[in-house]
TORKOL-4160 file (C-alpha; in steps of 0.2 Angstrom, whole numbers, padded with zeros to 4 digits, m for minus):
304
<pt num="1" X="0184" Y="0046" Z="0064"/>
<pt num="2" X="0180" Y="0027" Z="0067"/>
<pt num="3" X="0160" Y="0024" Z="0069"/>
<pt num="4" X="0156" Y="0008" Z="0083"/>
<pt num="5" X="0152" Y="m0007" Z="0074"/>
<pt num="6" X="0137" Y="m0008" Z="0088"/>
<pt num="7" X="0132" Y="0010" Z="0085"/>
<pt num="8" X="0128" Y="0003" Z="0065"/>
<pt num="9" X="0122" Y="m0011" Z="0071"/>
<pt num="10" X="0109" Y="m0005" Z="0082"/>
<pt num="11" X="0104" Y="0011" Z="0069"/>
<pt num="12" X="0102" Y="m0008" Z="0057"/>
<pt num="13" X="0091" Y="m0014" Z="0068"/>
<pt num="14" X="0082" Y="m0001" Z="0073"/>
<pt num="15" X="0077" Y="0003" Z="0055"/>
<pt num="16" X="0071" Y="m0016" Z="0052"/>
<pt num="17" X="0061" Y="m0014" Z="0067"/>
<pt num="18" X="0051" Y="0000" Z="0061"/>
<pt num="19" X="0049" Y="m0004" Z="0042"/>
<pt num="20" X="0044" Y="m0024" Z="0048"/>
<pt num="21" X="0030" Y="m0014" Z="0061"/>
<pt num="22" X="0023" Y="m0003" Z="0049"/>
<pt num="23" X="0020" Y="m0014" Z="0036"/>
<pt num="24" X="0012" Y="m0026" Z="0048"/>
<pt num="25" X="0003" Y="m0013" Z="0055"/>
<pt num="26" X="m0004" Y="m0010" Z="0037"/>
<pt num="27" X="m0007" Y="m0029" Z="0035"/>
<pt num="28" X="m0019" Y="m0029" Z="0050"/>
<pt num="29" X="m0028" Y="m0013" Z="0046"/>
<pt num="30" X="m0031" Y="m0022" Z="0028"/>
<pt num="31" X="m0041" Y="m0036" Z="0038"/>
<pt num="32" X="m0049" Y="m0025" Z="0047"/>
<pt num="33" X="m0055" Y="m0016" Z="0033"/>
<pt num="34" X="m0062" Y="m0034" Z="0029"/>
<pt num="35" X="m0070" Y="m0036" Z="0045"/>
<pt num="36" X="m0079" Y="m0018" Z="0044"/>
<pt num="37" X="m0085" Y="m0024" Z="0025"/>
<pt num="38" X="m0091" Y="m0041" Z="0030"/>
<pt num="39" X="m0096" Y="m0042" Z="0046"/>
<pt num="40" X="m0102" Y="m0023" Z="0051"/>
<pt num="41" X="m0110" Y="m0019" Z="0031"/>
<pt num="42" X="m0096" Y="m0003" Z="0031"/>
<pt num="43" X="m0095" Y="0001" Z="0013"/>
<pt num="44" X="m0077" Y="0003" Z="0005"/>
<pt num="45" X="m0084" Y="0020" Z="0002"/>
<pt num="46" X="m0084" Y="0027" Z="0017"/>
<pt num="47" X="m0070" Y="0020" Z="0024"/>
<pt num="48" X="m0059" Y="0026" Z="0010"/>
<pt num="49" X="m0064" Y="0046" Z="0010"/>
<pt num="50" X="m0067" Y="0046" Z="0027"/>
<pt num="51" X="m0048" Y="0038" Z="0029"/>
<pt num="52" X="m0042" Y="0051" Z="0018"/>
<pt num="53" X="m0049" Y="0065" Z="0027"/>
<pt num="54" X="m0042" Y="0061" Z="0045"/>
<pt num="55" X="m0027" Y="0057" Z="0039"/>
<pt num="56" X="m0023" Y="0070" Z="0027"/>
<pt num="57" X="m0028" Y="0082" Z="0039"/>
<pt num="58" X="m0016" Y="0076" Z="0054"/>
<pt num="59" X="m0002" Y="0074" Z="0038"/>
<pt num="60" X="m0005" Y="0089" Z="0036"/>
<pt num="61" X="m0004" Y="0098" Z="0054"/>
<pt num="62" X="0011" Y="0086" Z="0058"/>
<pt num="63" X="0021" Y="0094" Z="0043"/>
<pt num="64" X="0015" Y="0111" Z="0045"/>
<pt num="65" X="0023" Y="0110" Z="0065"/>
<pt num="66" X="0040" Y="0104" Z="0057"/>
<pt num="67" X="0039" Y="0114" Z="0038"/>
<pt num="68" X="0027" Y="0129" Z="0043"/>
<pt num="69" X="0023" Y="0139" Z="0027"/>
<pt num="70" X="0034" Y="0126" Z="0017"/>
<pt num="71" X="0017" Y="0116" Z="0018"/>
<pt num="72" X="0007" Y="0130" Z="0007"/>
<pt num="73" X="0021" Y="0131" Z="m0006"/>
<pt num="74" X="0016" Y="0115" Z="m0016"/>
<pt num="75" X="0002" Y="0123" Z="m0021"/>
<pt num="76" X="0005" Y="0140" Z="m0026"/>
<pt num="77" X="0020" Y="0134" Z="m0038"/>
<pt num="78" X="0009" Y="0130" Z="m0054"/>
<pt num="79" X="0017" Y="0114" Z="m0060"/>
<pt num="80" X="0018" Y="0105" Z="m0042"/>
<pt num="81" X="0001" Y="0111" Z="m0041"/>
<pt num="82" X="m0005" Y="0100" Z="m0056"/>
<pt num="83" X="0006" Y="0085" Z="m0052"/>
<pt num="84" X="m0001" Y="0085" Z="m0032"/>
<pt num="85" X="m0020" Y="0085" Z="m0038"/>
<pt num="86" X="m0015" Y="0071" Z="m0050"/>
<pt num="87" X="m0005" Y="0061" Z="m0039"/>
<pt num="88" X="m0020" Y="0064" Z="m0026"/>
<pt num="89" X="m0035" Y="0059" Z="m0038"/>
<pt num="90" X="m0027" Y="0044" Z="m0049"/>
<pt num="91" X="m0011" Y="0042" Z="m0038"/>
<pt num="92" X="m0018" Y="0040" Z="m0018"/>
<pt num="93" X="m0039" Y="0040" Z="m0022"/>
<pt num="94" X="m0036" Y="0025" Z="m0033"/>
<pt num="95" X="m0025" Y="0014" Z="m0024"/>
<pt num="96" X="m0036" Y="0016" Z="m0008"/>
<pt num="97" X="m0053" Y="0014" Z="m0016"/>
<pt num="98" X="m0046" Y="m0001" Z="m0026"/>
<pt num="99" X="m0039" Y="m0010" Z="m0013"/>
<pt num="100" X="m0054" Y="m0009" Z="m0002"/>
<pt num="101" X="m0066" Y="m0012" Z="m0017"/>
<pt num="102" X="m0055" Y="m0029" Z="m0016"/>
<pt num="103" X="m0056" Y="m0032" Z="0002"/>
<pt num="104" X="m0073" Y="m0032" Z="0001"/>
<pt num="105" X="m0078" Y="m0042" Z="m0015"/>
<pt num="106" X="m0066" Y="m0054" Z="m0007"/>
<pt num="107" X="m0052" Y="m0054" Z="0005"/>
<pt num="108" X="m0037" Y="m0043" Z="0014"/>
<pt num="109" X="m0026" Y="m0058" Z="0009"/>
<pt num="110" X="m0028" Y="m0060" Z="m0010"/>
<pt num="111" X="m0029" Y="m0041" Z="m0010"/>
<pt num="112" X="m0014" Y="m0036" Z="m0003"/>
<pt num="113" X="m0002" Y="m0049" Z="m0012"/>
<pt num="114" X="m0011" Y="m0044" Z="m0030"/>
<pt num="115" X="m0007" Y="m0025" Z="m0025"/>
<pt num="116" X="0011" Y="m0030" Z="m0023"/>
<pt num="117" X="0010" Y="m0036" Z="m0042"/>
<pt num="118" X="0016" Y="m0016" Z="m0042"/>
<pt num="119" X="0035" Y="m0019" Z="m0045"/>
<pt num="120" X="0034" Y="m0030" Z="m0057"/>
<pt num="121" X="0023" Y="m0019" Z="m0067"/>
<pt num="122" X="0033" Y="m0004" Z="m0062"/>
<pt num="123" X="0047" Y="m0015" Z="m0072"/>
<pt num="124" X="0038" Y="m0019" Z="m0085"/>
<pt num="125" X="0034" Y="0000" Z="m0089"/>
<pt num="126" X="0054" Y="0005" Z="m0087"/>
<pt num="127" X="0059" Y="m0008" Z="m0099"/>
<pt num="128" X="0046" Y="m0001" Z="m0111"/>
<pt num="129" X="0051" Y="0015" Z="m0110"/>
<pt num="130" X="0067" Y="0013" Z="m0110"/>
<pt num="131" X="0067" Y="0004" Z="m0125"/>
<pt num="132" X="0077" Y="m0010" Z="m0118"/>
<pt num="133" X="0073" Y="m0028" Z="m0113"/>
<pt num="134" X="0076" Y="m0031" Z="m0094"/>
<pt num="135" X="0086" Y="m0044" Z="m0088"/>
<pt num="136" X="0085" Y="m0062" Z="m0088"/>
<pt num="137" X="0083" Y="m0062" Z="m0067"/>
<pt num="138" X="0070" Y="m0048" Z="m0070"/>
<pt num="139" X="0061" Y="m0058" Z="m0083"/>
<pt num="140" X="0063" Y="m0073" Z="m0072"/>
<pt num="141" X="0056" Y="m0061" Z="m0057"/>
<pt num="142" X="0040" Y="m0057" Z="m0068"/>
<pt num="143" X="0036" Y="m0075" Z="m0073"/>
<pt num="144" X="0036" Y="m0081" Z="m0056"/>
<pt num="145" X="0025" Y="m0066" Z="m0053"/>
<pt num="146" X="0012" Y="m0070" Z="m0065"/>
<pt num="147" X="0012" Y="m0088" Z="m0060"/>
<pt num="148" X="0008" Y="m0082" Z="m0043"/>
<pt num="149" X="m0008" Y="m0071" Z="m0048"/>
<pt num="150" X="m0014" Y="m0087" Z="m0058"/>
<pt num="151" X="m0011" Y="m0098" Z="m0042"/>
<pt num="152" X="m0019" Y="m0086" Z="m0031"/>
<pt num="153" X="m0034" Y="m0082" Z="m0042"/>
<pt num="154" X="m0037" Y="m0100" Z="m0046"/>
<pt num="155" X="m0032" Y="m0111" Z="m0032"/>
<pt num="156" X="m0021" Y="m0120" Z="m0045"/>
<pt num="157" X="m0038" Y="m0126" Z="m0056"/>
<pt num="158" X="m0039" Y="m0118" Z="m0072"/>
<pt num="159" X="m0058" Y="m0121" Z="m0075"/>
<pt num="160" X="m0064" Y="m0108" Z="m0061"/>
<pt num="161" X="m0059" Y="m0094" Z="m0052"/>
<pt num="162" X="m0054" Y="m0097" Z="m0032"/>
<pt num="163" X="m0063" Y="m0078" Z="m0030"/>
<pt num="164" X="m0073" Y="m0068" Z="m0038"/>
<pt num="165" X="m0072" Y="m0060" Z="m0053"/>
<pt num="166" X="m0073" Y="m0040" Z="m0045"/>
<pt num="167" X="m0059" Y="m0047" Z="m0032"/>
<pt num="168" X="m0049" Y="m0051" Z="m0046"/>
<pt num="169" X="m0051" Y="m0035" Z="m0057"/>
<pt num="170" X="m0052" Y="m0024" Z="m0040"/>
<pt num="171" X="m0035" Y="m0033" Z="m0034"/>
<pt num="172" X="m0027" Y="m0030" Z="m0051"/>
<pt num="173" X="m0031" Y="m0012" Z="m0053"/>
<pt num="174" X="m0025" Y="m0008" Z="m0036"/>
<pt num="175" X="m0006" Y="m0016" Z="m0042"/>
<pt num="176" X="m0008" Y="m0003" Z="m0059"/>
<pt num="177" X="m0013" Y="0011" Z="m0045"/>
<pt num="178" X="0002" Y="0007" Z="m0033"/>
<pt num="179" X="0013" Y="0008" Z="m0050"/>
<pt num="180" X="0006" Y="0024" Z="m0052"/>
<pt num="181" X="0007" Y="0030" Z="m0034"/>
<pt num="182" X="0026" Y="0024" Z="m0034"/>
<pt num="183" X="0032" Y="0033" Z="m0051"/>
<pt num="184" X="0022" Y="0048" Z="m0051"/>
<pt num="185" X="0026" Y="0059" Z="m0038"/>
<pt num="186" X="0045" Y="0055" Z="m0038"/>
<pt num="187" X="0050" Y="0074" Z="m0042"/>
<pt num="188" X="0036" Y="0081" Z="m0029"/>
<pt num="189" X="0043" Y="0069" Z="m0016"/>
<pt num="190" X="0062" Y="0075" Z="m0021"/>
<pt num="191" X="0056" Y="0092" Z="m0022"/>
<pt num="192" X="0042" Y="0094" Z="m0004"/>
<pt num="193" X="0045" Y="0080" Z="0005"/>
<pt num="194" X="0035" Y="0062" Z="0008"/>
<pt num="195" X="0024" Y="0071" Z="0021"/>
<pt num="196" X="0017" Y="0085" Z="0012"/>
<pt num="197" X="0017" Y="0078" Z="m0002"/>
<pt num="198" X="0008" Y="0061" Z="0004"/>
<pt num="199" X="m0003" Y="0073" Z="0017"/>
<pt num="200" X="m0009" Y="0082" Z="0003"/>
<pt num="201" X="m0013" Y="0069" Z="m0009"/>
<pt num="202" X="m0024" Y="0062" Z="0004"/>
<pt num="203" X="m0033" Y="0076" Z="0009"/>
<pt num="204" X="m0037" Y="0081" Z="m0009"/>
<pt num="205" X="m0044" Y="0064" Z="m0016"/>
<pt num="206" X="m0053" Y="0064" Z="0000"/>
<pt num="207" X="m0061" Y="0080" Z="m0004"/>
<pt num="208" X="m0063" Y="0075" Z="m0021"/>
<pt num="209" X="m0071" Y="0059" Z="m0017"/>
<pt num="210" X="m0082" Y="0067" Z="m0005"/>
<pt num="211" X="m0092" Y="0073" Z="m0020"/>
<pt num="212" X="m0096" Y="0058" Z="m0025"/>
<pt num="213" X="m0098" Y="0050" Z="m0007"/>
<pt num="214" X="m0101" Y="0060" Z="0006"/>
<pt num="215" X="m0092" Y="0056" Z="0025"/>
<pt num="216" X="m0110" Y="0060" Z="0033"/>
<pt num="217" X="m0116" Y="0045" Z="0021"/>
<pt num="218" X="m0113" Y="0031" Z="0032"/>
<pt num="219" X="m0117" Y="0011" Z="0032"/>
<pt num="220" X="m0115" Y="m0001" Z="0044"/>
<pt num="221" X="m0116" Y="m0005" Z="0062"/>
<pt num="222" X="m0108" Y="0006" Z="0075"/>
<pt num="223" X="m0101" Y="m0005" Z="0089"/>
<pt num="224" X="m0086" Y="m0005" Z="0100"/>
<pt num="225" X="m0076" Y="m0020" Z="0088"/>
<pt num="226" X="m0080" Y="m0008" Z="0073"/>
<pt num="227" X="m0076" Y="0008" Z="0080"/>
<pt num="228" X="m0058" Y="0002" Z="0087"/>
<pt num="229" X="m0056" Y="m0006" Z="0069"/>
<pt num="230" X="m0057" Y="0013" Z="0060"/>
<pt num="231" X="m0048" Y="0020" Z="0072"/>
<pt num="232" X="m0036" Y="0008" Z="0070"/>
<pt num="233" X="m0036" Y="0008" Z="0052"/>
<pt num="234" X="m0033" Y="0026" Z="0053"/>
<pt num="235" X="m0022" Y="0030" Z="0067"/>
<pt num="236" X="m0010" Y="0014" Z="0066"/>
<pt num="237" X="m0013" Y="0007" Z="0050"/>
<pt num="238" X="m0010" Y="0027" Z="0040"/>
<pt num="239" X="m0002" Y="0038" Z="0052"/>
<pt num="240" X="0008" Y="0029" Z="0064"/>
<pt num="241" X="0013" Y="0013" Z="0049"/>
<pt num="242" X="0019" Y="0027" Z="0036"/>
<pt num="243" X="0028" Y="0037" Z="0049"/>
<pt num="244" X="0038" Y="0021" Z="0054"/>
<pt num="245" X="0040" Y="0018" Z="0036"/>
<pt num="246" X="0049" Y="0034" Z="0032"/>
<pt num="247" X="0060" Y="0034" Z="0049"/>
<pt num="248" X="0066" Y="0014" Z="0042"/>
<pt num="249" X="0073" Y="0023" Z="0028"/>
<pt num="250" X="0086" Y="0034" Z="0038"/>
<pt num="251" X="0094" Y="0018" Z="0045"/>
<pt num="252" X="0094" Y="0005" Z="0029"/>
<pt num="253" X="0094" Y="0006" Z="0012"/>
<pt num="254" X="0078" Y="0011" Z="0002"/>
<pt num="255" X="0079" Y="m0007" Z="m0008"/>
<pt num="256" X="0079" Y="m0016" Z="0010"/>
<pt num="257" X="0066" Y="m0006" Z="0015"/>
<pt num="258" X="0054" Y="m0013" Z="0000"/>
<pt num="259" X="0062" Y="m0029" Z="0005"/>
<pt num="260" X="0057" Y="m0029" Z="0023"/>
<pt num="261" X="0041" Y="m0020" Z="0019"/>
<pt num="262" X="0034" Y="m0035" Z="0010"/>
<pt num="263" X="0028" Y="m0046" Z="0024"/>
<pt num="264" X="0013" Y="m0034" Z="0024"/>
<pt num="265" X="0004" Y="m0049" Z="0015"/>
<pt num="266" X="0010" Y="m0063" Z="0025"/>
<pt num="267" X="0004" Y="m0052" Z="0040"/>
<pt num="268" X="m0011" Y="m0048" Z="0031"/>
<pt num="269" X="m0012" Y="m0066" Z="0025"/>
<pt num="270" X="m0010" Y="m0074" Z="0043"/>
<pt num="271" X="m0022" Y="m0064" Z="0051"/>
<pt num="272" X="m0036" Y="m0066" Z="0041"/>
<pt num="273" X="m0036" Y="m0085" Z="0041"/>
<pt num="274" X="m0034" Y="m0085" Z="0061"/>
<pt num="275" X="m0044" Y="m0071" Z="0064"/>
<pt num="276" X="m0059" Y="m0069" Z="0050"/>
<pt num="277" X="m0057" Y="m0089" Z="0045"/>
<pt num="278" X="m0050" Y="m0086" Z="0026"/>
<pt num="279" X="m0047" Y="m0102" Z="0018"/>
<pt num="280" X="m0030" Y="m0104" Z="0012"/>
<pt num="281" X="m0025" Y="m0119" Z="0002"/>
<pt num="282" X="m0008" Y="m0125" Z="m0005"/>
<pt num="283" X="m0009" Y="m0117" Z="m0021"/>
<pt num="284" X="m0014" Y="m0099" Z="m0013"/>
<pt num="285" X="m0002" Y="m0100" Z="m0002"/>
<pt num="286" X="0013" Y="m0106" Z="m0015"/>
<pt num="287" X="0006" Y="m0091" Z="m0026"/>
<pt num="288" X="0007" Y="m0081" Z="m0010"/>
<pt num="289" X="0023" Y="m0087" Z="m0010"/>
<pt num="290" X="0030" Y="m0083" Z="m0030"/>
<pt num="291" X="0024" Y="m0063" Z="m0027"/>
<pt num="292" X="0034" Y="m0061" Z="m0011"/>
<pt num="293" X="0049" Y="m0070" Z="m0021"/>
<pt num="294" X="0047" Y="m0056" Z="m0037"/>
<pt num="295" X="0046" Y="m0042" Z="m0020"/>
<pt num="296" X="0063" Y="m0048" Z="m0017"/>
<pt num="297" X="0071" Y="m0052" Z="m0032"/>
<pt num="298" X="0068" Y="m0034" Z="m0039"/>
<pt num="299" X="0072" Y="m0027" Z="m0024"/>
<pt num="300" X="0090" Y="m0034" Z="m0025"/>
<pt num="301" X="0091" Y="m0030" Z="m0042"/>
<pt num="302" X="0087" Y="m0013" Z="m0038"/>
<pt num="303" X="0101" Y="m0013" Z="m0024"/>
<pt num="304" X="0114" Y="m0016" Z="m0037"/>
């Protein structure tokens, strides 16, 4: 049976449109976290448990109309049980409450490219554990990572820091949290599905956070701009963004997925110098630049 070239062509297409949307869409909601921090006095706080929340809970209800009881059945199983409340506290908590701990001590931009140090730590982990030195293009991939951080931190001037310090250690820890969130839950995700398993990871580190700050514990200033920024941040730049990530990945390739997906910090990047007036200099922008680079050399490498 012969399959229509334009039948592929358009499935193609179809799948770079939704992977290129969502990952804007998280771009902007990361930018709109800043404005909420900056401009409204939000804390990261709120924002992150009450994001969790709402979204875990409409995860959730969306899996349990497709899956029904399946949706129970991570938790009753013992070992998946384990794995989803780790996943959820150090896996999904982290990585949100990190990059908007980020946001806020300094910018949408220089967060989300220092979150996407992830790859090359993930690699730097698999070569250690597998006892093995990666390639020379992998090794090459790394470099030009690292040279990126130092550009983007420093403006290119290594007598101060182009950001603060907490941005820094905040942007950083966020890239060790997405290595996490990428690696640990592979079996769960094989084993559940991305929804339930992502659903629950949100709802749970939002419950678990709430301990330590409560949703009723709010700062800042409710106005129309701020409330169309959560709701965006929670309806496009969670449910909608991850959905269209996942759907990308029955039309290309996982590897052209992560490819695609990394113009969320260009997005993120553009906006906040248009929009909230970031300045962006040469060297920020060249190590802007060397990050994306590493995003695409690993993912070709991963492709073969």
């Amino acid at each position: 049976m012969l399959i229509d070239p334009l039948v592929l062509s358009s499935s193609r297409n179809k799948g770079i449109a939704l992977v290129l949307t969502g990952a804007v869409l998280w771009g902007v909601s990361g930018t709109a976290a800043q404005y909420l921090f900056q401009r409204q006095g939000f804390s990261p706080e709120w924002l992150t448990v009450v994001r969790l929340l709402l979204s875990g809970v409409i995860l959730l209800g969306l899996a349990y109309k497709k899956e029904k009881q399946q949706v129970w059945g991570i938790l009753k199983a013992k070992t998946d049980r384990f794995q989803i409340i780790l996943f959820a506290i150090l896996g999904m908590l982290s990585v949100q409450y990190t990059y908007f701990a980020a946001i806020e001590h300094g910018n949408a931009a220089t967060a989300t490219v220092l979150q996407y140090l992830a790859p090359a730590i993930i690699t730097c982990y698999i070569a250690f554990r597998l006892k093995r030195f990666p390639t020379s293009t992998v090794s090459i991939a790394v470099i030009i990572a690292i040279l990126g951080t130092f550009l983007l931190v420093t403006g290119g001037s290594v007598r101060a820091l182009s950001i603060s310090g907490w941005a820094v250690f905040w942007g950083i820890t966020s890239a060790f949290s997405l290595a996490f969130y990428t690696l640990q839950p592979y079996k769960l995700l094989s084993k559940w599905g991305s929804m339930i398993v992502v659903g629950w990871g949100m709802l749970i580190g939002g419950i678990a956070f709430s301990f330590i700050h409560p949703p009723w514990a709010f700062e800042g200033n409710w106005t129309i701009s701020s409330l169309i920024a959560v709701l965006f941040i929670i309806i496009f730049g969670t449910i909608i963004a991850f959905y269209f990530y996942l759907e990308s990945t029955k039309y290309i390739s996982a590897s052209e997925v992560s490819l695609f997906a990394s113009v969320e910090p260009l997005s993120a990047t553009f906006i906040s110098v248009i929009w909230l007036n970031v300045t962006f200099g040469f060297a920020e922008w060249l190590g802007t630049l060397c990050i994306i680079i590493t995003i695409t050399i690993l993912s070709l490498v991963r492709n073969k």
